[in-house]
N, C-alpha and C positions, 0 to 999 in steps of 0.2 A: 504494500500500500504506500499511499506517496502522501507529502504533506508542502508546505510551500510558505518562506519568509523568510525574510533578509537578516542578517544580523551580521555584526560586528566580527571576526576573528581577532586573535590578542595578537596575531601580527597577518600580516595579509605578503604574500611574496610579490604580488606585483598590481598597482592601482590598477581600477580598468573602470571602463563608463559603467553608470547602475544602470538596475535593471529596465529596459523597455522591452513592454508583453504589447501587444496586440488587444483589439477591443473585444469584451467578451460577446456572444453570440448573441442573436436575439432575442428576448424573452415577450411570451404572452402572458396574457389574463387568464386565469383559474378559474373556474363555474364556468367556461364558454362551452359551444359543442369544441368534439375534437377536431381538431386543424392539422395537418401537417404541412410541412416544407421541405422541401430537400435541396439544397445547396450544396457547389461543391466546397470543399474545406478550405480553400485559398485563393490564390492567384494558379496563373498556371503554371505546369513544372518547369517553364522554360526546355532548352535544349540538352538539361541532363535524359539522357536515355532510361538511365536505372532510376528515374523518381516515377514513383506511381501515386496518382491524384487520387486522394480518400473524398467520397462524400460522408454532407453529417443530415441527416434529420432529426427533426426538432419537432418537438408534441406539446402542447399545453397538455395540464395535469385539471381535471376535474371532479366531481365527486362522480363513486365508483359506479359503475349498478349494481342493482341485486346479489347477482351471481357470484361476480367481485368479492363484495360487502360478507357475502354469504361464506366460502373460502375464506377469508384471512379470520371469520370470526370462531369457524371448528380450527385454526393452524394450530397444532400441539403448541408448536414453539413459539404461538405470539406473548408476548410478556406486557403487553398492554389492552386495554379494555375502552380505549378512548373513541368516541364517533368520529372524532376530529381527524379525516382521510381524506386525503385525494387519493386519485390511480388515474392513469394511462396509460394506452398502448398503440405498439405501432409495428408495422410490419419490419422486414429486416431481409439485411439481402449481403449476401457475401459471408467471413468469417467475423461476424458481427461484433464490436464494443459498444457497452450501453452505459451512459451514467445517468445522473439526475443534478442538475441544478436551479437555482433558485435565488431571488432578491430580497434585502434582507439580513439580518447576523447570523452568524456561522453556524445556526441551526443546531448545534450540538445534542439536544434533546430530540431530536428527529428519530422517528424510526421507519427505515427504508427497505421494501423486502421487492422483488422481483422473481420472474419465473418466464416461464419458458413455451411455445408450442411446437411441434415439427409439423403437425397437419393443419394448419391453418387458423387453429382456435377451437379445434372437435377438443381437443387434451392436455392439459396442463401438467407442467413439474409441479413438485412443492415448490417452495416461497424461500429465498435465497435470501440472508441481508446483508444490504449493500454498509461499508462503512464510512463515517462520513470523513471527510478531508477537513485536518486541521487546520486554518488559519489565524491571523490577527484576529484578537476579539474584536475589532473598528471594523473586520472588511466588511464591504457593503453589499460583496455578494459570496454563496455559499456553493459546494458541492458535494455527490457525493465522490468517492472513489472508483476509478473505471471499473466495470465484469465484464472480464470478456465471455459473451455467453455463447460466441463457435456457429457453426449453420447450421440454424432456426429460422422457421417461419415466422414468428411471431415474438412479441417480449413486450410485457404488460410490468406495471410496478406501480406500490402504491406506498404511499407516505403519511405516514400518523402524527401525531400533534403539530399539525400547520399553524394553525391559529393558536397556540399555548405558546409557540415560538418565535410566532411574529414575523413569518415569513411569505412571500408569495410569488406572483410568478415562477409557478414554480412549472418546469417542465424534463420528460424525458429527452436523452440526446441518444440517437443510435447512430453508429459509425460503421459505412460500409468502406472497409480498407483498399478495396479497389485488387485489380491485379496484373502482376506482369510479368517480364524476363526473371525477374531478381526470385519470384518464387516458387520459378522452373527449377533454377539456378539452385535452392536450397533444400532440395528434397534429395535423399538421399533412402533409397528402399533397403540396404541396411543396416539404416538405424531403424526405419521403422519396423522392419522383422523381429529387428531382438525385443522388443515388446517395452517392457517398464510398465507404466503408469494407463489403465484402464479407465472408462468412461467416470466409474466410481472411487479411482484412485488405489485399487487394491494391488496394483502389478506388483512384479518380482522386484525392480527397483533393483538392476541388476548392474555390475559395472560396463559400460561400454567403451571401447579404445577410440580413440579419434585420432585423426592424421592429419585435420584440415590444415592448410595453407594458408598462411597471413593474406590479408587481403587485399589487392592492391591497393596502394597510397598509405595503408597501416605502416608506417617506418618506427619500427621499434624490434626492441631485442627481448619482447617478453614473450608471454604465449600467445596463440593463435587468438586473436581479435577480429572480429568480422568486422567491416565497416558500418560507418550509417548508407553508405552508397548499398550497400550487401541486401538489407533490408528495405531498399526503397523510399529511401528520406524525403519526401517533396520539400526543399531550401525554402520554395516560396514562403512559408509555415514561419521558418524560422526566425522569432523580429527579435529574441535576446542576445542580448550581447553577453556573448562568455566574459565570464571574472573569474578571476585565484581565490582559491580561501590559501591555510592551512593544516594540510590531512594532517590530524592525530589519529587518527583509526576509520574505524569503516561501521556502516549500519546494514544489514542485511535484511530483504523484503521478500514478500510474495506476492506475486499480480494479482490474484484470487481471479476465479471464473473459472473456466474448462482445465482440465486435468489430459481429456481426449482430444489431442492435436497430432498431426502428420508432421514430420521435417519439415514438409513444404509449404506449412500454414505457418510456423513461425514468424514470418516476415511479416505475413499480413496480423499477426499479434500485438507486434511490437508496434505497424504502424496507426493500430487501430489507439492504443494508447497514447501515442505521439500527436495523433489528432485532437484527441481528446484534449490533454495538458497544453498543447498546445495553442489550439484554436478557442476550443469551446471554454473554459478554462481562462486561457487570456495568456499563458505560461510564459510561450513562447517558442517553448521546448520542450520533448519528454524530460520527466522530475529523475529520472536514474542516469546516473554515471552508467553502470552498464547493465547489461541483462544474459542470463544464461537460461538454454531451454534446459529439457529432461535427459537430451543426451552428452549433455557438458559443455554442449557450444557455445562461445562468448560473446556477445556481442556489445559494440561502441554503442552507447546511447546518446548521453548529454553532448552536445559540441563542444567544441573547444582544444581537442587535445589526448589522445588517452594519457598519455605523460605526463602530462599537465595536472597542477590541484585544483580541477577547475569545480567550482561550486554547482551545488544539483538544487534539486526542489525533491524530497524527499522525504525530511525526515523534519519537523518546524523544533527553530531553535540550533541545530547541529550542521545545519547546509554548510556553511563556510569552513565545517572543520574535519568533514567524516566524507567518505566516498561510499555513495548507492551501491547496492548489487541486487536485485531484484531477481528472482527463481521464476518462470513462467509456469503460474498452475496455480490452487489452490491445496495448501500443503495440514489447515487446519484439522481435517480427520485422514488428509490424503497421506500417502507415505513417500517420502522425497525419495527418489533415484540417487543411489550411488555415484551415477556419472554425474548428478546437477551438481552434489555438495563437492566431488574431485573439482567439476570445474570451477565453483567457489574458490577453494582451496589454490588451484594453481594461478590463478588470477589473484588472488591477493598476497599469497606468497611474495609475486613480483611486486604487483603496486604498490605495498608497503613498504618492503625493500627499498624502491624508488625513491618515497618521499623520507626513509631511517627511521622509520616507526615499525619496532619491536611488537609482534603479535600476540605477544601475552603481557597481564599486567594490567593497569587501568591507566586512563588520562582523567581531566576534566572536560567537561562537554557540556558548554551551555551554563556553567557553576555546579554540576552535577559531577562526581566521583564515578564514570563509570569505566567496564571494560573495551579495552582498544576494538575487540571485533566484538558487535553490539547487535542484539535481535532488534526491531524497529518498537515492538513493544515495551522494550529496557528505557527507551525515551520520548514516549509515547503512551498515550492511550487506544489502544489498539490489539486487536488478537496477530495482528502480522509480527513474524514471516508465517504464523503457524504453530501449531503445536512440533509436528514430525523435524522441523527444521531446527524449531527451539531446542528440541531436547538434546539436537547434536552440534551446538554449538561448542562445547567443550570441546567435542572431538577435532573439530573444524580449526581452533584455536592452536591446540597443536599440532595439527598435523600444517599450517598454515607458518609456523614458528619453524619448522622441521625445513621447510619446503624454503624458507627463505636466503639458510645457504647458498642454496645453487644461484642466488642472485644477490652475492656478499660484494661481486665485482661493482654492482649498480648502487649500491647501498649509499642513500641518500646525496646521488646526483643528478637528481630531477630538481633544480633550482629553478627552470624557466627564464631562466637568463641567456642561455642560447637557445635560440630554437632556429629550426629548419621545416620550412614549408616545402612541398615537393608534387606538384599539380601532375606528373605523371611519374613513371615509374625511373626518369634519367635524375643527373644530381639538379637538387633542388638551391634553393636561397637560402642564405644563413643569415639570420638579424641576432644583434645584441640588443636585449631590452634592458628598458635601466627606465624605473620612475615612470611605470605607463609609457613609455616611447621608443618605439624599432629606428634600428639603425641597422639600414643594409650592410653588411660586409664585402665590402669589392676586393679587398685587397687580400689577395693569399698570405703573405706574411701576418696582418693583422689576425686572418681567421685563426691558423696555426697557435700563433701567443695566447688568442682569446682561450682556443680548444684546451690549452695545454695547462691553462689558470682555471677554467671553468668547467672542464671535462667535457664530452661531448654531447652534441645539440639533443632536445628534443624534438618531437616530431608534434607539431600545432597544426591544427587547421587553418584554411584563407579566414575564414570568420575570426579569428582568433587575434592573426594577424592585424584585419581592419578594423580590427577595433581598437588598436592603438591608435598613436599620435604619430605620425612616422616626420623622422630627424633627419638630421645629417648624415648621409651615407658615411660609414667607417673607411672611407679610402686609404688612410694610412694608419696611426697609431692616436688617434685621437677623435670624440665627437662630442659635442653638446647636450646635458640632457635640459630639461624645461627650467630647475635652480636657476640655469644660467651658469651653472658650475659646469666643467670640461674631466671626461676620464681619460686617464692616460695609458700607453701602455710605456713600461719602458724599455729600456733597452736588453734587460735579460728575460722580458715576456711577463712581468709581472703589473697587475693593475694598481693603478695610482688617481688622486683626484688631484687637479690641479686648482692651485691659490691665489694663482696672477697669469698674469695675459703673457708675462715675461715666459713664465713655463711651458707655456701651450705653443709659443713661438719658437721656444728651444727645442720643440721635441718636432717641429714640422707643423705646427700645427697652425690658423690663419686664424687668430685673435685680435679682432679688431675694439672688442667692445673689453676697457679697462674697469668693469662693475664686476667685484665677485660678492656673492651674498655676505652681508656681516653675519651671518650664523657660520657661516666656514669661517672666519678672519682666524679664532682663538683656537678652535676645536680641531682644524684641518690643517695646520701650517705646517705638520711634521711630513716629511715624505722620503720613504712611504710609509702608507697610513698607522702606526700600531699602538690603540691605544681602546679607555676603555668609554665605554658609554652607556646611557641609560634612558630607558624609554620615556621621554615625559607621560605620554598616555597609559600605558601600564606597568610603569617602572623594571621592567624585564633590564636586566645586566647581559653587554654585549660587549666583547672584544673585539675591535676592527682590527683587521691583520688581514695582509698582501690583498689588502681589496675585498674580503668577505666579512660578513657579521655572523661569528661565533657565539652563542650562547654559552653564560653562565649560570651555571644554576646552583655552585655553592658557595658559600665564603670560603671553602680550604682552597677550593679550585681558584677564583678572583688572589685568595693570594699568592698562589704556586705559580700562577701567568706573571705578577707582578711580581714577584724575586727575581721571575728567569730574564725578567729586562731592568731587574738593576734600580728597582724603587724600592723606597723604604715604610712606604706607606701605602693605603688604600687611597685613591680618587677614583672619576670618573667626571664626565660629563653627559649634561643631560641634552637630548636633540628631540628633534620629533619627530613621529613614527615614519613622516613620508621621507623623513632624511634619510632615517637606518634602511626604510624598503630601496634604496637605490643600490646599497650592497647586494650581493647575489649572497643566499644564505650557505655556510661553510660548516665545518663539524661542530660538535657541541660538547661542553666539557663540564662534568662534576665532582 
């Protein structure tokens, strides 16, 4: 399940624009006859071949009929007795997602059940309840959480204390995912022979081997990642602009809906929820960093980067500091597949690795004490990922710790401060980012030094990209960030900032403008940079050294750094935060 709100990280690795979503869908008046509309989900896919255009329909919600009225009021499992209902329904066409929303406060008292027909409306499942999506107690408008409820003829659902919660407009949204190359492309007969996970969730849940192939444009050295091209992304969709938080750990989910999917439906899963969060919603984007079906396959969700700490919609309260992974299926009585939790496990083994964050243990999260790898219920209100997921989350914990070795070589240098876009499969562009701002790198010798200080690039999206400020190309050993301050490289490849115009000219560099910040004058004059500092916004203790901001995090440590250069005392200086984000972040010491 997903959740959605911005907050603060206690240090952010690199500024980027806030969020802009897309306007939410259009809502009707409640007590009307039923109406439908169907619209497609955005603009058109343009000229990518692998985007497949989703349609959404849209139903007002009204009071029920009889028959309706009559059903929910035998439902064993209904836990309320209130008259106060709406319901609607609406036909359905393709591998269908259905949510519910509504104008109004975040509805938390709602209760939301749905169900199902295959013949037309002769037969009904039982009553399925939809959960609701957390937001700001202020949002003005509510939702529920996607179901994917699979190919169905029909999908009816009905909502209890409307008027107790002061809510209206309220209506269902069905999403027909559309279809195309990409989910020719993903079917695979055998996976679906060895079986797993049944209509009712009872399969063997057996391990399955997988061999797939990174996916083109994927440039990275971790495990197999499908694209968002893989799945059918329609961009037009896309109006958020990726940001960085800082990964301390990860939150783990379940889509909830269908258990019973083909290979080849996956695609249209993942984009039926991307429609959703994205359009109807207002998102922007799908709320997961990634997603994995039943047979361990991974796939890219959020934009931005898989490299990258790029912030999800997820989990409210923790976005900026934890990376999504969402299980495809409903795992609450269902039993998760062996291959979904490996490919949990093999995927975060890496990702964590990336950002040096150890998978056992606890952080804090939001002011909360909890564990690095976290069920979504652990911070939340919510039955997600599941019961069957929950209970292996120990095991996932270490076997995720175990798994991290083999990526001790990567082990936290995903800084985001290089990166490399790569629009087909030859060599791509390398920027230095510093302070929200790309700087081409022309110059071979530059790139080499940068590589050799900063380790090697990650792999960003073009979205990712333009969402920065873009600077002065790097053509030699020197660029501008927005300060007005100059980084330097010097002569033996290591990074320096520079304090006067004098320096920027000595090293080649075309300093015309004699202004350097008076925040640099006292705290920057030593070069190069080694000394210590401290956050004015959250007082975190940092050592700046050959160009990076190392964490400290104890006093024996702060003084063991400062014996070994020869002080006799404790200082520091204090700067703020957007000074220290212009460091690329470096080891950590306690």
């Amino acid at each position: 399940m997903t959740a959605h709100r911005w907050t603060s990280a206690a240090a952010t690795a690199v500024v980027l624009a806030l969020v802009a979503t897309g306007a939410p869908a259009a809502v009707a008046t409640p007590h009307l006859a039923e109406r439908s509309a169907t619209t497609p989900a955005g603009g058109s896919a343009g000229d990518d071949p692998s985007a497949v255009e989703a349609t959404v329909r849209t139903t007002p919600a009204g009071a029920p009929d009889p028959a309706t009225a009559r059903t929910l009021g035998s439902d064993p499992a209904r836990t309320t007795t209130s008259g106060d209902v709406l319901a609607a329904t609406s036909d359905v066409s393709g591998f269908a997602t259905v949510g519910v929303t509504w104008a109004g406060p975040a509805g938390a008292g709602l209760v939301i059940r749905a169900r199902t027909s295959d013949d037309g409306g002769a037969t009904w499942s039982g009553w399925s309840l939809l959960e609701i999506e957390a937001l700001d107690p202020d949002a003005a408008e509510g939702g529920s959480a996607p179901l994917v409820v699979g190919d169905v003829d029909q999908v009816e659902v009905a909502v209890e204390n409307v008027a107790a919660e002061d809510v209206h407009d309220v209506q269902l949204v069905a999403v027909d995912p559309g279809q195309g190359a990409v989910d020719r492309a993903a079917a695979d007969s055998s996976l679906d022979d060895a079986g797993g996970l049944s209509p009712f969730g009872k399969g063997a849940g057996g391990a399955v081997s997988l061999a797939g192939a990174v996916a083109a444009g994927d440039q990275h050295d971790g495990p197999a990642i499908r694209s968002r091209a893989d799945w059918g992304a329609d961009e037009s969709l896309m109006t958020w602009t990726p940001r960085q938080g800082q990964v301390k750990g990860a939150i783990i989910h379940h889509t909830a809906g269908t258990n019973s999917y083909t290979s080849a439906q996956v695609p249209s899963i993942i984009r039926g929820i991307y429609t959703y969060h994205a359009k109807t919603r207002g998102w922007g984007d799908i709320g997961y960093n990634f997603l994995v079906d039943r047979w361990g396959r991974t796939w890219e969700g959020r934009d931005g980067g898989v490299e990258l700490e790029i912030v999800g919609a997820h989990a409210v309260g923790v976005n900026d500091e934890t990376v999504g992974v969402s299980v495809l299926g409903d795992y609450e009585q269902a039993t998760v597949s062996d291959a979904a939790v490996r490919g949990v496990i093999d995927l975060l083994a890496w990702k964590l690795a990336l950002h040096g964050v150890p998978a056992r243990g606890h952080t804090t999260l939001d002011g909360s004490r909890e564990a690095r790898i976290s069920g979504h219920r652990d911070v939340g209100s919510t039955a997600c990922p599941g019961a069957s997921i929950y209970r292996r989350l120990a095991e996932i914990r270490s076997k995720v710790a175990s798994g991290q070795d083999r990526w001790r070589h990567l082990w936290n240098t995903s800084t985001g401060y290089l990166v490399e876009y790569r629009p087909h499969l030859s060599r791509g562009e390398v920027w230095f980012v510093s302070g929200g701002t790309r700087h081409l790198l022309t110059s071979t010798r530059a790139r080499a030094a940068l590589a050799g200080r900063l380790g090697r690039a990650s792999y960003a999206s073009h979205t990712f990209l333009t969402s920065l400020e873009r600077g002065t190309d790097f053509d030699s050993r020197w660029a501008r960030v927005p300060s007005g301050r100059y980084v330097m490289l010097d002569g033996n490849g290591d990074l320096m900032w520079a304090t006067a115009c004098g320096t920027v000219r000595h090293w080649g560099g075309d300093c015309t403008d004699p202004r350097i910040p008076d925040r640099a004058r006292n705290a920057f004059d030593v070069e190069p940079i080694s000394f210590f500092a401290r956050s004015e916004r959250t007082g975190y203790l940092y050592r700046i050294h050959d160009g990076r901001r190392e964490r400290v995090y104890t006093r024996d440590a702060w003084w063991r750094l400062t014996r070994a250069v020869g002080w006799t005392e404790l200082r520091d200086v204090k700067v703020t935060s957007a000074l220290l984000n212009e460091f690329p972040a470096g080891p950590s010491h306690r």
